[in-house]
C-alpha positions in Angstrom: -25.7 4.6 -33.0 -22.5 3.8 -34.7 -21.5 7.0 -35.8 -17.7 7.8 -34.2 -18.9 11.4 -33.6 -20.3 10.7 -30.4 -17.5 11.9 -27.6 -18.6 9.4 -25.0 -18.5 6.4 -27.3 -15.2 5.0 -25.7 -15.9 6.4 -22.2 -16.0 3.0 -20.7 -13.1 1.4 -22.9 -10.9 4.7 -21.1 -12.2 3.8 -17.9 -11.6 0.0 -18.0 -7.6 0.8 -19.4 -7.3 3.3 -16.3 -8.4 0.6 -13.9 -6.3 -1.7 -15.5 -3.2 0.6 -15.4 -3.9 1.4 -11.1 -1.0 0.6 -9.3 -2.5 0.6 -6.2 -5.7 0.5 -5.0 -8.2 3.1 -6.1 -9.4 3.8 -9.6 -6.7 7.1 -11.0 -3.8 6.6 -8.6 -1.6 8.3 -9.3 0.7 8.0 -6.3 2.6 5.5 -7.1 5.9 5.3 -7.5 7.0 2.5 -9.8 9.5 0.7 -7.2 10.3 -2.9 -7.4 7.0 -3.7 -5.9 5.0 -1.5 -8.5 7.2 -3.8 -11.3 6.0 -7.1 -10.0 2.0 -6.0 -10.3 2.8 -4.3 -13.6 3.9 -7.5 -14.9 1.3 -9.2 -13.0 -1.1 -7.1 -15.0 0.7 -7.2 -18.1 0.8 -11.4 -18.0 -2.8 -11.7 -17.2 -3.6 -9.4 -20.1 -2.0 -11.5 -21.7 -3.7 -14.6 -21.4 -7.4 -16.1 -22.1 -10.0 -14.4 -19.5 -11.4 -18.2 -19.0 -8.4 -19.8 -18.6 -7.5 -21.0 -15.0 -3.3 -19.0 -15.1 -5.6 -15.3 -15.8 -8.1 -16.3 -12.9 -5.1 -17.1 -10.7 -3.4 -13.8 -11.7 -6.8 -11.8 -10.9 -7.1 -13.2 -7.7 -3.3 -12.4 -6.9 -3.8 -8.5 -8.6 -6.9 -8.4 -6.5 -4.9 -10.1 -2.9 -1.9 -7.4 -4.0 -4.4 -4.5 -4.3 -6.1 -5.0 -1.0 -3.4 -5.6 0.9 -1.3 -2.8 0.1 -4.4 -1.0 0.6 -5.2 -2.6 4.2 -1.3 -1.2 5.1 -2.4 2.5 3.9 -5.1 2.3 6.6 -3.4 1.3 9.0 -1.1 3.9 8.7 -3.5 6.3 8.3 -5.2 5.8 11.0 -1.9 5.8 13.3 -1.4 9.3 11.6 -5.0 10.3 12.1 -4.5 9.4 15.7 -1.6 11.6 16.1 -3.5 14.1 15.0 -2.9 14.6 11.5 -6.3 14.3 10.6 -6.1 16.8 7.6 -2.5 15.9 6.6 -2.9 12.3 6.7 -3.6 11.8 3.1 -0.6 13.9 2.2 1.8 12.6 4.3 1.0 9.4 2.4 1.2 10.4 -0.8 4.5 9.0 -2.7 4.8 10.2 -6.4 7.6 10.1 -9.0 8.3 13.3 -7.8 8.7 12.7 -4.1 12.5 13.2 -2.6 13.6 13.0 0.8 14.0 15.7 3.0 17.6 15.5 4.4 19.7 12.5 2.8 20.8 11.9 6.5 17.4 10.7 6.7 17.5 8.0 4.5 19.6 5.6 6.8 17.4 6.3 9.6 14.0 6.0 7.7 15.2 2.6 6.4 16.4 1.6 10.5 13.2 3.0 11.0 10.7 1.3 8.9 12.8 -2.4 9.6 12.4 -2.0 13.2 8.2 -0.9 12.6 8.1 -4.3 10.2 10.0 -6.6 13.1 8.0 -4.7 16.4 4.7 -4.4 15.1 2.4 -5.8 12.4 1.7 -2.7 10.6 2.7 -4.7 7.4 1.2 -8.4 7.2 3.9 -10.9 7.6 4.5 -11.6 4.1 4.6 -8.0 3.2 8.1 -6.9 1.8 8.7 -3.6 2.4 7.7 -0.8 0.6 10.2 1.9 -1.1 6.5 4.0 -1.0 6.7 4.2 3.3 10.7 5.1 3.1 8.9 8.8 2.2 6.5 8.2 4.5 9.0 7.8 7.6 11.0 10.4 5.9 8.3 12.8 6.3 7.6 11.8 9.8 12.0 12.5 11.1 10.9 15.8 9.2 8.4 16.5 11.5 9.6 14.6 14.8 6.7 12.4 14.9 8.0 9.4 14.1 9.4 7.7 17.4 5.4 8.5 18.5 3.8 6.7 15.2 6.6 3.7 16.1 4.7 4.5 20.0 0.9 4.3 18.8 2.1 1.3 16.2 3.1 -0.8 18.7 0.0 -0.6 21.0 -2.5 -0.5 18.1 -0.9 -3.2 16.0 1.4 -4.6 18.1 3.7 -7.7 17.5 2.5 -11.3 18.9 4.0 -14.7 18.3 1.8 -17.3 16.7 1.1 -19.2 19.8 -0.2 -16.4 21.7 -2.5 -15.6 18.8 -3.9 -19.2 18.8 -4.1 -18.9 22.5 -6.1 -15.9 21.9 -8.6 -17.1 19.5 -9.3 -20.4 22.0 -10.4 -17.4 25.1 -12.4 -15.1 22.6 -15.2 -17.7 22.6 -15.5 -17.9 26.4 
């Protein structure tokens, strides 16, 4: 049982570093990009490694790792579903996919993708308020100039997750009830 001869022997060790190396959201990602916001969970991850698993710092920086993990992975559904709804139901995934390798299309582009995803982040809350934007969707809009699709994803953005001041959400939530 403790011979080293058996392959499988660190199987769950390799898993466990993997998970722990996942940018994102899903176990093997490998589409991320290591921007600024890819840096501040690496560290994140890094620090918490760091410290005692009992202690009450590494059960603050799980939660955050976790909070970081699912929201970025909430903001990749949303888009994908705005995409899928425009009908790229098979291309949705690969419109979304942002490696190291990714460039953009036109450099012309660039200043309109930024304009583009700024005005998508003040109009509509595709991206939860605290959310700082994402080098990862500059590709993304990229992508969509490329394609002339995206003044319709700004469109379908803006009806399915469209921008409300607090009041009127509070205002909201007293109605639903009745």
């Amino acid at each position: 049982l403790c011979s080293n001869n058996n392959p499988y022997a660190s199987f769950g060790a390799t898993l466990a570093r993997d998970e722990e190396q996942n940018l994102w959201s899903t176990p093997h990602d490998v589409t991320h990009t290591e921007a600024d916001d890819d840096r501040v969970l690496y560290n994140m991850i890094v620090v918490r490694n760091q410290l005692d698993k009992d202690s009450e710092e590494w059960q603050k920086l799980n939660y955050d790792i976790y909070t970081l993990r699912q929201t970025r992975k909430e903001v990749r559904s949303r888009w994908k579903h705005i995409l899928e709804d425009l009908g790229f139901q098979k291309e949705a995934d690969s419109l979304l996919s942002v490696t190291k390798l990714s460039i953009i299309s036109d450099s012309q582009n660039m200043g309109k993708a930024r304009d583009f995803l700024l005005k998508l982040s003040e109009e509509t809350n595709i991206f939860p308020t605290s959310w700082e934007l994402s080098e990862r969707y500059l590709f993304v809009v990229d992508r969509l100039i490329a394609l002339d699709a995206a003044d319709e994803f700004f469109k379908t953005a803006s009806v399915v997750y469209p921008k409300r001041p607090s009041r009127e959400r509070a205002d909201d939530s007293q109605k639903a009830p009745q």
